[in-house]
C-alpha positions in Angstrom: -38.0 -25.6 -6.9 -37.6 -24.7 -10.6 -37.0 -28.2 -11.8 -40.5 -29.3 -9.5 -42.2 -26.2 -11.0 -41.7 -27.7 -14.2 -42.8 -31.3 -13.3 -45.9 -29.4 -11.9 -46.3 -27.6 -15.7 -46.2 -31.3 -16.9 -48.7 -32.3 -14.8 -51.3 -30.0 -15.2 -50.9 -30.4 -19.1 -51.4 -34.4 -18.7 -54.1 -33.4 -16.0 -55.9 -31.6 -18.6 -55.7 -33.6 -21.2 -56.5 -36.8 -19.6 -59.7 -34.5 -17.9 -61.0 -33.9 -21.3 -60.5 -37.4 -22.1 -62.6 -38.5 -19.1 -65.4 -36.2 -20.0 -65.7 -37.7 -23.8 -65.9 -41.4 -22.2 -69.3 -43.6 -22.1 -70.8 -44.7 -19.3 -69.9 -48.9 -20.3 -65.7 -48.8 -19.8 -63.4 -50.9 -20.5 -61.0 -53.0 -18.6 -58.4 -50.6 -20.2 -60.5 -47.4 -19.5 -61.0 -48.5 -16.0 -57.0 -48.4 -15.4 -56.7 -45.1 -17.6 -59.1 -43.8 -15.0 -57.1 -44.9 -11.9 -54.4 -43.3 -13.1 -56.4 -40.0 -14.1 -56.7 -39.7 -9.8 -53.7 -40.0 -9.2 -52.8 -37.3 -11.7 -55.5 -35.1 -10.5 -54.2 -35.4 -6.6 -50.6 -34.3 -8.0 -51.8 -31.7 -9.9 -53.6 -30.1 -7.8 -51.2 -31.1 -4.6 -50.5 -27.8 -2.8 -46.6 -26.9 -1.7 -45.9 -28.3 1.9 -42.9 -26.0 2.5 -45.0 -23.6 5.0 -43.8 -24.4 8.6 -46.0 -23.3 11.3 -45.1 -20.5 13.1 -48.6 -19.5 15.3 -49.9 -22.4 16.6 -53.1 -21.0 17.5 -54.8 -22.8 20.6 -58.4 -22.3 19.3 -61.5 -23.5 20.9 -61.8 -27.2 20.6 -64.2 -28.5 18.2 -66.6 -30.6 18.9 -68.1 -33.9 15.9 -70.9 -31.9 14.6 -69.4 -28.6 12.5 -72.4 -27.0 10.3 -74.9 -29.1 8.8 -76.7 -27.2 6.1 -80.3 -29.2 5.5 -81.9 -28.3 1.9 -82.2 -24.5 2.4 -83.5 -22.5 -0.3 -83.8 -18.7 -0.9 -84.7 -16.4 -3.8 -85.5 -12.7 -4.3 -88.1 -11.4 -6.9 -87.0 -12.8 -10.0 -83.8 -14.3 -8.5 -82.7 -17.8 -6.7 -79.8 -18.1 -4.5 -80.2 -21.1 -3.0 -82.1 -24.0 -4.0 -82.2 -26.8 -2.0 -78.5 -26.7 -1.0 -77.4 -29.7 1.1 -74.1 -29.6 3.2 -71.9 -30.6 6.2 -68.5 -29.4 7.2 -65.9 -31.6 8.3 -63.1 -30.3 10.6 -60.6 -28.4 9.1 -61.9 -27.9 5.8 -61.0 -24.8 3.8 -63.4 -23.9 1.2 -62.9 -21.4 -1.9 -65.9 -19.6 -3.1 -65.8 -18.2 -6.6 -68.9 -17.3 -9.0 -70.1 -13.8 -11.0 -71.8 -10.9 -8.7 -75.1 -11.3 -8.0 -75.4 -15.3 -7.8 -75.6 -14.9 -4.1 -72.2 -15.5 -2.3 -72.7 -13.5 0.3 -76.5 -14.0 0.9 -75.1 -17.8 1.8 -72.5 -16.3 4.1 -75.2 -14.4 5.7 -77.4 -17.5 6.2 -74.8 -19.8 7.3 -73.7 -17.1 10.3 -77.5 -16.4 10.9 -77.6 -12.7 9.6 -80.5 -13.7 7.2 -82.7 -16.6 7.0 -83.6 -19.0 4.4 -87.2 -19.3 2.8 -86.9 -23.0 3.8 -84.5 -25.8 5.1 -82.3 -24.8 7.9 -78.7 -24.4 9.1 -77.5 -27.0 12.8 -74.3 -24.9 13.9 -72.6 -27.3 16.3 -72.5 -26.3 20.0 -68.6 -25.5 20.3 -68.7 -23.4 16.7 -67.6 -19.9 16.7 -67.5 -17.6 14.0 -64.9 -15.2 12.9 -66.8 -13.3 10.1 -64.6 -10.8 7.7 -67.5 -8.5 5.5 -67.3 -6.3 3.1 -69.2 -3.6 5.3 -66.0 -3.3 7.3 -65.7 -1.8 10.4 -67.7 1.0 12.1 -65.7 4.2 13.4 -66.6 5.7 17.3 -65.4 8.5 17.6 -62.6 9.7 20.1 -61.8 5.8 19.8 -57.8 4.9 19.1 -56.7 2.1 17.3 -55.8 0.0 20.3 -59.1 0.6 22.0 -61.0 -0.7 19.1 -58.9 -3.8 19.0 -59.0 -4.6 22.7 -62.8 -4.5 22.4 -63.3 -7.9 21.3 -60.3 -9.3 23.2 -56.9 -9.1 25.1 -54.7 -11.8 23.2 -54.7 -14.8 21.2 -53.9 -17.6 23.3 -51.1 -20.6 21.7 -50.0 -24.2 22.6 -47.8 -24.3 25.5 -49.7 -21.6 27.7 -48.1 -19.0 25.2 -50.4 -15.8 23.8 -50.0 -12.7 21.5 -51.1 -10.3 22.7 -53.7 -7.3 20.9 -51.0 -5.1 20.8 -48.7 -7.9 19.2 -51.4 -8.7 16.8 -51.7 -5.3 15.9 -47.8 -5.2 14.9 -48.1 -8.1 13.2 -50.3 -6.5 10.8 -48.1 -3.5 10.5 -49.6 -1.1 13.1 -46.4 -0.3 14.9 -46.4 1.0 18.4 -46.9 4.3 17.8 -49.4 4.0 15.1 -51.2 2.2 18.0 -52.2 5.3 19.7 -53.6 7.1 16.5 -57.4 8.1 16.8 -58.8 5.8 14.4 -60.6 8.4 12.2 -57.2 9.6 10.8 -56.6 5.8 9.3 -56.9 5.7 5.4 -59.1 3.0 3.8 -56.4 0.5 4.0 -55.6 0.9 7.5 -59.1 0.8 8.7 -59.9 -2.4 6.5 -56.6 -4.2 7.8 -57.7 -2.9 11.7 -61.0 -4.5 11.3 -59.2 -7.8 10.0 -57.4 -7.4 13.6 -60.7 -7.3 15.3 -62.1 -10.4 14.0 -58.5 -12.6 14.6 -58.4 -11.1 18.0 -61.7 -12.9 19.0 -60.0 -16.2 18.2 -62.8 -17.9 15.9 -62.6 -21.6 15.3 -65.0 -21.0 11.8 -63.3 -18.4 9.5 -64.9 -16.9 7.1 -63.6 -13.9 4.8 -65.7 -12.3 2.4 -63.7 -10.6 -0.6 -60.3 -10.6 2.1 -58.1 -9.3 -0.8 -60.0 -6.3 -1.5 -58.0 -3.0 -0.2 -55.9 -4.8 1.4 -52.1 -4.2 0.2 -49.8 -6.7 -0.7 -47.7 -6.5 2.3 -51.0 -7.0 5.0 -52.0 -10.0 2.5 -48.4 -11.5 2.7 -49.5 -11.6 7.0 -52.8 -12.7 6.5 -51.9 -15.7 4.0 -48.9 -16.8 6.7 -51.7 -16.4 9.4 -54.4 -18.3 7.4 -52.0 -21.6 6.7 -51.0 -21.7 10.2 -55.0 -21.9 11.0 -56.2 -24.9 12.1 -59.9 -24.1 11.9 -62.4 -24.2 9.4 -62.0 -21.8 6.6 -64.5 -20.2 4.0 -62.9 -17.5 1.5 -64.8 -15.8 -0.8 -62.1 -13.9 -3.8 -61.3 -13.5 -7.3 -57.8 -13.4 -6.2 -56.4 -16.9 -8.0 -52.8 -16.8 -6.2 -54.0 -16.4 -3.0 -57.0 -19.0 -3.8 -54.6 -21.6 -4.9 -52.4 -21.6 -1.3 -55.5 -21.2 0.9 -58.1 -23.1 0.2 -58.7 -27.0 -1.1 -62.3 -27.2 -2.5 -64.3 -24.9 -4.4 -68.0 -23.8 -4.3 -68.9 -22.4 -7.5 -71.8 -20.2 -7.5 -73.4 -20.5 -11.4 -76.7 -18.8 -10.7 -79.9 -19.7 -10.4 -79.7 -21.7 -7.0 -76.7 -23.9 -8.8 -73.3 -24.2 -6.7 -71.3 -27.1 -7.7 -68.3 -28.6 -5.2 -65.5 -28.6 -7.0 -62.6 -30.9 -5.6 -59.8 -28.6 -6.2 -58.0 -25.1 -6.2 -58.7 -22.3 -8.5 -55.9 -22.8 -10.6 -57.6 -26.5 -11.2 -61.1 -25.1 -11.4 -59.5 -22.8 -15.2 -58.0 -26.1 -16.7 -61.1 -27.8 -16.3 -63.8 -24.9 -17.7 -60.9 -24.9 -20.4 -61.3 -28.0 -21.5 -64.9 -27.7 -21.1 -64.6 -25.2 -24.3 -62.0 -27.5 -26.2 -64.1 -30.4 -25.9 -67.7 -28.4 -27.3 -65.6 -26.9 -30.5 -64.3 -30.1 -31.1 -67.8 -31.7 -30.7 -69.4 -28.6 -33.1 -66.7 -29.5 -35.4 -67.6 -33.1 -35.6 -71.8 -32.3 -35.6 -71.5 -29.2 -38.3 -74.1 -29.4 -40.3 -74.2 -30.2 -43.8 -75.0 -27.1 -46.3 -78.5 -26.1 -46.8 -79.4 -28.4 -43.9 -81.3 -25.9 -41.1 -80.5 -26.7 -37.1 -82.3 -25.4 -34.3 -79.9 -22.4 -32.6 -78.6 -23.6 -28.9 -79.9 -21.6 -26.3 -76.7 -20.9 -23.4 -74.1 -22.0 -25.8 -71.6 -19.4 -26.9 -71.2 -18.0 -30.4 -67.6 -18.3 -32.4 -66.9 -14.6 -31.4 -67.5 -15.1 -27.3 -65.6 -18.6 -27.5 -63.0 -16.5 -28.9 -63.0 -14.0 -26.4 -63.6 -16.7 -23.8 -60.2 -18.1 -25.4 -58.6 -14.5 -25.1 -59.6 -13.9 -21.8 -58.1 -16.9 -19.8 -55.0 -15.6 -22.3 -55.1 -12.1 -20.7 -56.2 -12.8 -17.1 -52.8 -14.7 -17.0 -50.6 -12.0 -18.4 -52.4 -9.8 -15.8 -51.6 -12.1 -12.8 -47.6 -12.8 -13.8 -47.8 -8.8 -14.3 -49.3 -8.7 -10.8 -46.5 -11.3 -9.2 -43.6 -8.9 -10.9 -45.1 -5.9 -9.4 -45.4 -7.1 -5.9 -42.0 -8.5 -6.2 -40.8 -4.7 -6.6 -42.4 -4.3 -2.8 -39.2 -7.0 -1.4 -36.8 -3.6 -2.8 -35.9 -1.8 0.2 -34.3 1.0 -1.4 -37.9 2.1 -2.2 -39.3 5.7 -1.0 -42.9 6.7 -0.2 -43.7 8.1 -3.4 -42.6 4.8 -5.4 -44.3 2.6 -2.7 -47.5 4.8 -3.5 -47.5 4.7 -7.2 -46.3 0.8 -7.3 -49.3 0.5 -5.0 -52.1 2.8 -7.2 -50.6 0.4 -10.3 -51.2 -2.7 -8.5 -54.9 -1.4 -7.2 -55.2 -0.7 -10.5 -54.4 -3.8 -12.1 -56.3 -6.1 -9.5 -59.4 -4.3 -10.6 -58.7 -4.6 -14.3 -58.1 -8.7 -13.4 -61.5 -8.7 -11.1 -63.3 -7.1 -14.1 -62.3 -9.5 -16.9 -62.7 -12.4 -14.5 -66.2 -11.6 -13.9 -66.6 -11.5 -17.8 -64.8 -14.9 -17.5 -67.5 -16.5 -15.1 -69.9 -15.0 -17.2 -69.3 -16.9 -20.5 -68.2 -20.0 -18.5 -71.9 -19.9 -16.9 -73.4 -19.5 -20.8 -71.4 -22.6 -21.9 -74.2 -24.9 -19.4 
């Protein structure tokens, strides 16, 4: 694994180099050119080629189905001052598992809402295929009844999951799975903390065994542990899969394809992980310096001031931040490595996880400063 880890760092340094080469290239190639950029794809499938070590372990029997998924046909919407959506044009194919990334405020969830039928666009429309059903984790979370106990709540929207071979887990299994243990079971669910209640409403929507999954900001109080289950539960999903995160570890095993929301009604498809999706806005900002290099003006000579383009001081802290968000994330892997220690007592479990709450926000924050001057560069 160590020796493939660094074949992989190989890779993705050829991958990004030969990336930034493709972008530089005129639209008349080459015989030469033309082989250089056969070989770029099959650099770009390697690099951006997932681990296959995950063996199945739930093999969900979902609802079948059928040819027709979600067709998306031109649907635009916009607020005062604001577009979201602008003629967006898409159709699912079965088993896809899409990544959506972009700066608050560009409309992610306004497009989750559309495509479950919670709002509706100004024009164009959304065909869900007949045999489609949802499975749709929100930020809003889950509403409290009172008197209610946890398994109640949970045996509201179903009974079991059912897998191949006749085989089912059942709510209370699902429940322990996601580390409500029996007891904990039979808590009234206003005593849960913030966590609990968010990972119990994650039960809720599993429990109802959706064949479209879509999970809206999944990796937000959740804690490492609970996210460990639900990234084990979400490989072995055969559905379709939409997840909406900043988180860049749990991006890169999840999904394969990214929307990226710019703003403005712009989302590009962008054919890899999130991992993928840094080394090419990376090179995006190599490739203008060395073209401002090359196009500097002469002295005395006046040129007309780029609108969207970023100054010397936010490339450099464009350049700072990709330097930082990585520190943060290996800072992040060390921490919740300290979880695996079993020696651990509830004091240090709480403070490793206020540190790691802590940093996740710190890495949410500078990434959204990230998108921000990425979206600037055009």
């Amino acid at each position: 694994m160590e020796l493939e880890a660094v074949e992989q760092h190989k890779t993705e340094i050829l991958y990004k180099k030969e990336l930034s080469w493709m972008r530089r290239q005129p639209k008349a190639r080459t015989t030469k050119s033309k082989s250089r950029i056969d070989d770029f794809q099959v650099i770009k499938e390697k690099a951006s080629q997932r681990r296959k070590e995950h063996e199945v372990q739930l093999e969900l029997n979902m609802e079948r189905m059928g040819n027709k998924i979600i067709e998306i046909h031109k649907i635009s919407k916009s607020f005062p001052n604001k577009i979201i959506l602008d003629k967006f044009d898409y159709s699912f194919t079965k088993g896809e598992r899409v990544g959506i990334i972009g700066k608050n405020g560009t409309g992610k969830s306004t497009f989750l809402n559309i495509l479950t039928g919670r709002d509706k666009p100004d024009s164009g429309k959304v065909v869900i295929g007949d045999t489609i059903k949802f499975g749709y984790y929100t930020q809003k979370g889950i509403q409290i009844k009172e008197g209610q106990k946890v398994i109640d709540v949970i045996r509201e929207f179903g009974d079991y999951i059912p897998l191949m071979k006749g085989r089912q887990i059942s709510a209370q299994q699902l429940l322990e799975r996601f580390l409500f243990d029996r007891k904990k079971q039979y808590d009234f669910v206003e005593k849960l903390s913030g966590g609990e209640r968010k990972r119990l409403y994650l039960c809720t929507v599993l429990i109802q065994n959706p064949n479209f999954l879509i999970l809206d900001e999944p990796t937000n109080d959740l804690d490492i542990v609970t996210l460990n289950v639900l990234e084990s539960f979400l490989l072995d999903f055969p559905g379709c899969l939409i997840v909406v995160s900043h988180d860049r570890y749990f991006m890169d095993k999840i999904v394969d394809h990214l929307f990226v929301f710019r703003g403005e009604g712009v989302i590009e498809d962008f054919p890899g992980n999130y991992s993928d999706y840094r080394v090419y806005e990376d090179s995006k900002v190599i490739e203008q310096r060395e073209q401002k290099e090359k196009s500097e003006p002469t002295k005395n000579t006046w040129k007309e001031p780029q609108e969207n383009k970023l100054s010397y001081l936010e490339q450099k802290e464009y350049k700072n931040l990709e330097k930082e968000i990585k520190q943060l994330e290996s800072k992040k892997v060390e921490l919740q490595d300290k979880f695996t220690d079993t020696s651990l007592t509830g004091e240090e479990i709480e403070s490793l996880s206020i540190e790691l709450g802590e940093l996740s926000d710190t890495i949410d924050q500078k990434t959204e400063r990230w998108f921000e001057l990425a979206d600037q560069m055009g």
